[in-house]
Every structure is written in C-alpha cells, then in structure tokens.
ROLO-205658 format. One line per field, with one value per residue (C-alpha): z, y, x. Coordinates in steps of 0.1 Angstrom, whole numbers, padded with zeros to 4 digits. Example, Ala and Ser with C-alpha at 12.3 -4.5 7.8 and 13.67 -1.06 7.14 Angstrom:
2
up: [0078 | 0071]
north: [-0045 | -0011]
east: [0123 | 0137]
END
This chain:
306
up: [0017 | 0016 | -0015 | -0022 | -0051 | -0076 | -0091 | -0119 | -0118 | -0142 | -0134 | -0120 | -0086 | -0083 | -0096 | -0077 | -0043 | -0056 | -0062 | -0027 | -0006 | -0026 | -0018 | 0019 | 0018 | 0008 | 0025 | 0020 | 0028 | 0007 | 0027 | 0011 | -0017 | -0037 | -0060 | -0087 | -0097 | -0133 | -0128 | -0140 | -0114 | -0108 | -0096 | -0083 | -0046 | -0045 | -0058 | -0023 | -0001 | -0016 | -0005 | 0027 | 0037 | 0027 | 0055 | 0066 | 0045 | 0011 | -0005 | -0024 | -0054 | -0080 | -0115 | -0146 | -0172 | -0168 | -0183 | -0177 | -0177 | -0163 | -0132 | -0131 | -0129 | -0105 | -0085 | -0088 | -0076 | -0043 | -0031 | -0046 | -0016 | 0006 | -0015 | -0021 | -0047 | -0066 | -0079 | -0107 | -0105 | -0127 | -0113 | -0135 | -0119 | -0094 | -0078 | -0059 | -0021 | -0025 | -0056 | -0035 | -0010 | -0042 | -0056 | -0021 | -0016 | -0051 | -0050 | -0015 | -0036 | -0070 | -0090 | -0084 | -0121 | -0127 | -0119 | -0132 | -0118 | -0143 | -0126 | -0146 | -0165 | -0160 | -0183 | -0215 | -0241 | -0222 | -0226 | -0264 | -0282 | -0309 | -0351 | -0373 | -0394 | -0365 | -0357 | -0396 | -0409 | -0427 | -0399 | -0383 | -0402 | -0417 | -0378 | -0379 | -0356 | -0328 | -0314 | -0278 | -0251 | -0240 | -0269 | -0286 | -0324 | -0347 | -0361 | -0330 | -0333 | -0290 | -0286 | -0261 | -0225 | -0214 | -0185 | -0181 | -0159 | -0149 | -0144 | -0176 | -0187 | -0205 | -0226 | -0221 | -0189 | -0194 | -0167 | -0157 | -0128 | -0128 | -0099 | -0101 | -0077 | -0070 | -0067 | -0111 | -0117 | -0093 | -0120 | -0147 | -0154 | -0184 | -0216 | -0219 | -0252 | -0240 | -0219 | -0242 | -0257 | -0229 | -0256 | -0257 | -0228 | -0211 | -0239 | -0240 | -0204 | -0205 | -0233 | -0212 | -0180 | -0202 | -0205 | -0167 | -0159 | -0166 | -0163 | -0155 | -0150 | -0122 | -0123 | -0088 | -0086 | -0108 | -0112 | -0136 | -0160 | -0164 | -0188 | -0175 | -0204 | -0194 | -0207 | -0242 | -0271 | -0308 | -0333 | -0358 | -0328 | -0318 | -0355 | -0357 | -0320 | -0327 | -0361 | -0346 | -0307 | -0321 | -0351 | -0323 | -0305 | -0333 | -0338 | -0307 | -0295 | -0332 | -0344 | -0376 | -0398 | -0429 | -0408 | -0389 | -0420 | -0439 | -0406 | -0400 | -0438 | -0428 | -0400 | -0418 | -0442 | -0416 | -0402 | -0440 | -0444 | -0407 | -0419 | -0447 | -0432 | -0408 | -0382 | -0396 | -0364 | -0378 | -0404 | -0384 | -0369 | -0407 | -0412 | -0381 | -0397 | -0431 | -0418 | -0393 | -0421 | -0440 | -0414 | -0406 | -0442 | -0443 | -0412 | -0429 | -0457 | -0486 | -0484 | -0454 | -0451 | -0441]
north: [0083 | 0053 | 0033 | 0006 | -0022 | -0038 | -0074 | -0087 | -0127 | -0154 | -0193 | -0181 | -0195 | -0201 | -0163 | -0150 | -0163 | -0151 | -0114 | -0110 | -0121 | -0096 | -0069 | -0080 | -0072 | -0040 | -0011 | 0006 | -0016 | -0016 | -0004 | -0029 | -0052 | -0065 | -0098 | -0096 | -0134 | -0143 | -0180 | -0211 | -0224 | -0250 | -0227 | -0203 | -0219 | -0222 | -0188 | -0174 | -0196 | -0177 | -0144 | -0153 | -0165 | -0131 | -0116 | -0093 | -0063 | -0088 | -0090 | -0115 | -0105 | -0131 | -0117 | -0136 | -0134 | -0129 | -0099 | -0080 | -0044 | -0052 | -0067 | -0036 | -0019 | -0040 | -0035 | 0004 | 0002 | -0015 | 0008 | 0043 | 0058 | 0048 | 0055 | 0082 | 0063 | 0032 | 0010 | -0015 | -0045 | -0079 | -0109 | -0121 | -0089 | -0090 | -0048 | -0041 | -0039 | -0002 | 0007 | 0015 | 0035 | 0053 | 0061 | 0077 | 0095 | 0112 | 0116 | 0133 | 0161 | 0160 | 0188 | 0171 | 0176 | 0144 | 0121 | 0088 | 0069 | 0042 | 0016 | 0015 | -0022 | -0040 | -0069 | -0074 | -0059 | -0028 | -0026 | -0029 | 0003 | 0008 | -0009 | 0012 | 0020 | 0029 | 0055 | 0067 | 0100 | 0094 | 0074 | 0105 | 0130 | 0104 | 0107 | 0073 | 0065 | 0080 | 0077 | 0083 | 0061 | 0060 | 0079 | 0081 | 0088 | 0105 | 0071 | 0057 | 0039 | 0039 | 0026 | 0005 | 0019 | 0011 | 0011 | 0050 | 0061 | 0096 | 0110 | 0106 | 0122 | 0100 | 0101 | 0068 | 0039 | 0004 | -0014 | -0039 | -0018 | 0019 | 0038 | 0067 | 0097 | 0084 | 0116 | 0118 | 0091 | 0085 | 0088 | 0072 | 0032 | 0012 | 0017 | -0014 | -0022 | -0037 | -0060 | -0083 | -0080 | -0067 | -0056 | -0018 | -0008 | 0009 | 0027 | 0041 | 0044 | 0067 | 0085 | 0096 | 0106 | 0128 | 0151 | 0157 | 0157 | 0141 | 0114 | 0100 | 0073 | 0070 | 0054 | 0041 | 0025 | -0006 | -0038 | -0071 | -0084 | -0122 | -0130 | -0158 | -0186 | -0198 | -0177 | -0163 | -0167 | -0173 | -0155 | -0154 | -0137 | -0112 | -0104 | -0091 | -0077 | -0057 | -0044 | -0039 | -0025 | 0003 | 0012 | 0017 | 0042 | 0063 | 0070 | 0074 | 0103 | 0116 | 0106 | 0104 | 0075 | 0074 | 0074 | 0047 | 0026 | 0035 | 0020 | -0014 | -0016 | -0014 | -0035 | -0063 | -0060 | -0065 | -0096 | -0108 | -0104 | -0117 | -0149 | -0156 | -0151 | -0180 | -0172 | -0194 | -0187 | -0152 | -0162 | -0167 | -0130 | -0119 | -0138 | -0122 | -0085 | -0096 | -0107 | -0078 | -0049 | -0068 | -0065 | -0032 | -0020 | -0039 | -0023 | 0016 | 0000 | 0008 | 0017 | 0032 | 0069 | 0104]
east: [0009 | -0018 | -0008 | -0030 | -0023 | -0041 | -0031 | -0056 | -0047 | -0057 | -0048 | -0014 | -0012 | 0023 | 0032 | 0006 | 0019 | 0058 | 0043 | 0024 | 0053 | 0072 | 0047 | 0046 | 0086 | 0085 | 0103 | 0065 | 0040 | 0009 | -0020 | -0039 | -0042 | -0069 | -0065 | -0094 | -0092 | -0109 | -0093 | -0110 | -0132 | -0105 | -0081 | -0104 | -0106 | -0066 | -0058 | -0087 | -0065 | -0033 | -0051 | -0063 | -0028 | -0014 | -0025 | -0057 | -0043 | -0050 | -0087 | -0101 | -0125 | -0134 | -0146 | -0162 | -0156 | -0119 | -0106 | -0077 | -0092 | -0124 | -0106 | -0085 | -0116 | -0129 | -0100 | -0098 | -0134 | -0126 | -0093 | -0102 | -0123 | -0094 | -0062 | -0034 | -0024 | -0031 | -0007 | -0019 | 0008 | 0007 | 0010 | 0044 | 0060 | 0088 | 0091 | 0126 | 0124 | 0123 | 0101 | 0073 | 0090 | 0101 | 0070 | 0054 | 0086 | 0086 | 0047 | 0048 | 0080 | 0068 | 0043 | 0011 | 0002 | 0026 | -0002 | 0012 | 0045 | 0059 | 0082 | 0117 | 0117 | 0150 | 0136 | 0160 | 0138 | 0132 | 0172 | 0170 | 0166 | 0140 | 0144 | 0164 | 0130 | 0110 | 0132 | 0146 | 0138 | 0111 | 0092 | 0092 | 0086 | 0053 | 0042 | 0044 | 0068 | 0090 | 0126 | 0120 | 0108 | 0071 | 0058 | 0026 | 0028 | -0001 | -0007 | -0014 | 0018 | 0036 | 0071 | 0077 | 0089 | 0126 | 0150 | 0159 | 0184 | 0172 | 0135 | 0113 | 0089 | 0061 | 0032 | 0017 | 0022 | 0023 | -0005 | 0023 | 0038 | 0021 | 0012 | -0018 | -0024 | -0061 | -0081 | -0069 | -0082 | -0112 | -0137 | -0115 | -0119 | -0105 | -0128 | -0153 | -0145 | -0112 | -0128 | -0133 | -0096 | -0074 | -0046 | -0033 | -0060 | -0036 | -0023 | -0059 | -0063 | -0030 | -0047 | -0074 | -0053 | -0032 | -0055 | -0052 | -0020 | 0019 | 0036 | 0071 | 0092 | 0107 | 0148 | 0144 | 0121 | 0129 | 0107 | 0115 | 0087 | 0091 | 0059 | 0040 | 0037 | 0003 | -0030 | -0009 | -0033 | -0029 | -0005 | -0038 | -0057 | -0027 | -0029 | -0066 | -0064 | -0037 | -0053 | -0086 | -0077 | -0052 | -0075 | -0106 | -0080 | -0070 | -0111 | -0118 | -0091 | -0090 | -0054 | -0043 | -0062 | -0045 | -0011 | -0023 | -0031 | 0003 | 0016 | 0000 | 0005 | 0045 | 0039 | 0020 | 0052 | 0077 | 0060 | 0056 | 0095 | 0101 | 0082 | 0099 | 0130 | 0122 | 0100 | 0072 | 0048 | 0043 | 0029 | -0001 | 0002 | 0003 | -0031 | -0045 | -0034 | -0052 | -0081 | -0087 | -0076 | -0103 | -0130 | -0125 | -0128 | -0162 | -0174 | -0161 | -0181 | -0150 | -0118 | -0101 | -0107 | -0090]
END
C-alpha cells in the first residue's frame, strides 16, 4: 500500500530532523512525506533545509498562520490523490521501526469499514488508567464519563487513549500518530473553527469519520510521545480553550448539553481542589474555565440550556 505522512511542525527543528530520520528507517518506507512548516520566519529557512536533506521523497510546504489543523489540512491536500493511506505524525513523536509496516499489513487483511489505525502510546500516561470519579457509578450512568479507553461520552467528555495490548476498537483517534484509509477521508478536512485553537480538533475530526466507518488500535504498532516544551501556551488560555472547543463540539454533533455543563462544572471543581492542594499553576487553568463558562453564557444570552 502507498502510505504517505503528514508532520505539521512549529519552531521544532531539532525534533523535526529526529522524526524524519525515524521515518526514513522504517521497515515501510513512507511513499512520501510532506512537512507543512508554520515556523517563525527565523526558523523557517532552517526547518526547508531539514526537508531538503531528507531526501526527494520529503516536501516542503510553509503555512501562515501556523495552526496545527489547518497544516494538517494543508498536508492532507497535498498527499490525498496519491495515497492508500495517510498517516498524520507529530513532530515530538518517535514510531517503532515496524509501526508502519504494521499498519499496511493490517490495512491490506482488515474489514475495510475500519478506516482509522491508532498507533499504541507507550508514553507513561497512556499506562495510567483513568481517576476513580471518572470511572464511578454515577459518572457513568450521568453519561458523563466512561471507563474504557478511546471513548466519547454524551457530554462530550473522551478519555484519554492508552497502551492496549490486543486489537481495540475506538471511537475517537488522537492526531499524534493516526493512520486513515484515504479514499474515507478524501473529502474530509479538520473543521475551520479549530484553526484558530488547534485543541480537541481531532476529537472532532474523529467525530466526523465515524459516521463512515471504525476504528482500532492497533498493539503493534507502538510509537512514544515525548511533548515538545517549546510552543505550550498559558494555563488561563488552556482554561477557556478547553471550555470553549469541547462546548462548540457538543452543538455541533448534537450531544448532550446539560451533561456537558454538569461536567466542566466537576472539572472546574477538580482543578479548584487540585489548586488548593498545591498545584498553584492551576489556578490559572481555573480562571481560564471561569472566564470561558462566562462567555459562553453571554453568547447563549442566559443561562445554559437543554
């Protein structure tokens, strides 16, 4: 199969370069990689030297404003006429030799309604299990929450994917390390309104491509997520985005509202309690949630509705 890759980049040279000779070492070679670079225009020229020394098989694409889904979409653009599949990689990602052999192996076998391949995280959180109240009774039967893996909740709530040790099935894919069968997703990009806050995107995106077909994860094919500490924004910002991005997906693929609010209420709760129990940069986070509950009321002009 004629896998081609994806890397969204952002004033990351040195992880960029550690991710392509990564890609260029793997048991299946990517038929082609494109870099979509929304780097300062400092870093812009090194970043296309980094490229250009990857090989022919490597394109350079620059994109302004930076954005993390619009360069995915960028990307997507460039290597969907010519793709089996289409692997969207980060740049702080390191893929085992064989993850991409994996992928066109199980592809070439599998039902082709499973039409999205999540990498298996070997990162330490993805080893940690899900919070006691996340995954209580009444959580559950609320629709707030859930106890599996890679699940979407009526409130709009998803836990967090982790390392499985069998096939998977999932209801959402992180954009980290996910592979797509292109034809599914030929005429599906990331929805514009996360441009401008590339947070929970591809919870969305994964939203949409369920209505198509399945996903899984695939044990095999493993991959190690170091985040990157340069480009992380503000505590007060991940506070409203998180409010804000989630609330704009429960409208838009009609979940559950007054779940969702009985959940960032608990949520804004937790980071309350986690603040005064020490971890003084939530505090910000908690003023982010506040100020974004507050501005989404104003928009519903009142109080949050059914």
């Amino acid at each position: 199969m004629r896998l081609c890759v994806v890397v969204p980049t952002r004033n990351r040279p040195r992880e960029l370069a550690a991710l392509l000779t990564n890609l260029s070492a793997q048991a299946h070679r990517p038929a082609k990689i494109v870099v979509v670079d929304g780097s300062d225009d400092c870093l812009a020229a090194e970043i296309a030297d980094i490229v250009a020394a990857a090989g022919p098989s490597c394109r350079y694409l620059r994109h302004w404003p930076p954005s993390a889904a619009a360069q995915r979409n960028a990307g997507i653009d460039a290597v969907i006429g010519e793709a089996d599949l289409v692997a969207l990689i980060d740049d702080d990602v390191t893929l085992d030799p064989e993850a991409l052999d994996v992928v066109c192996r199980k592809a070439a076998v599998l039902d082709p309604a499973i039409i999205g391949f999540g990498l298996n995280p070997l990162d330490v959180d993805a080893q940690i299990g899900h919070g006691s109240w996340k995954t209580s009774w009444l959580t559950k039967r609320l629709g707030l929450y859930s106890d599996e893996a890679a699940a979407v909740s009526p409130s709009g709530w998803h836990t967090r994917i982790l390392h499985v040790a069998e096939e998977t099935e999932a209801r959402w894919l992180t954009s980290c390390a996910v592979v797509w069968r292109a034809e599914a997703i030929s005429d599906l990009r990331f929805d514009e309104y996360f441009e401008a806050y590339s947070y929970l995107e591809d919870l969305d995106f994964s939203l949409q491509a369920c209505r198509r077909g399945r996903f899984v994860i695939l044990p095999d094919a493993t991959y190690l997520h170091v985040p990157a500490k340069g480009g992380r924004k503000s505590r007060f910002w991940f506070g409203r985005i998180e409010v804000r991005n989630r609330h704009y997906i429960v409208c838009k693929h009609g979940l559950s509202r007054w779940r969702f609010w009985l959940g960032t209420a608990i949520r804004a709760a937790m980071t309350g309690a986690e603040t005064v129990s020490g971890k003084r940069e939530e505090f910000d986070r908690l003023v982010g949630n506040v100020a974004e509950i507050a501005a989404v009321v104003r928009r519903l002009g009142g109080a949050p509705s059914r």
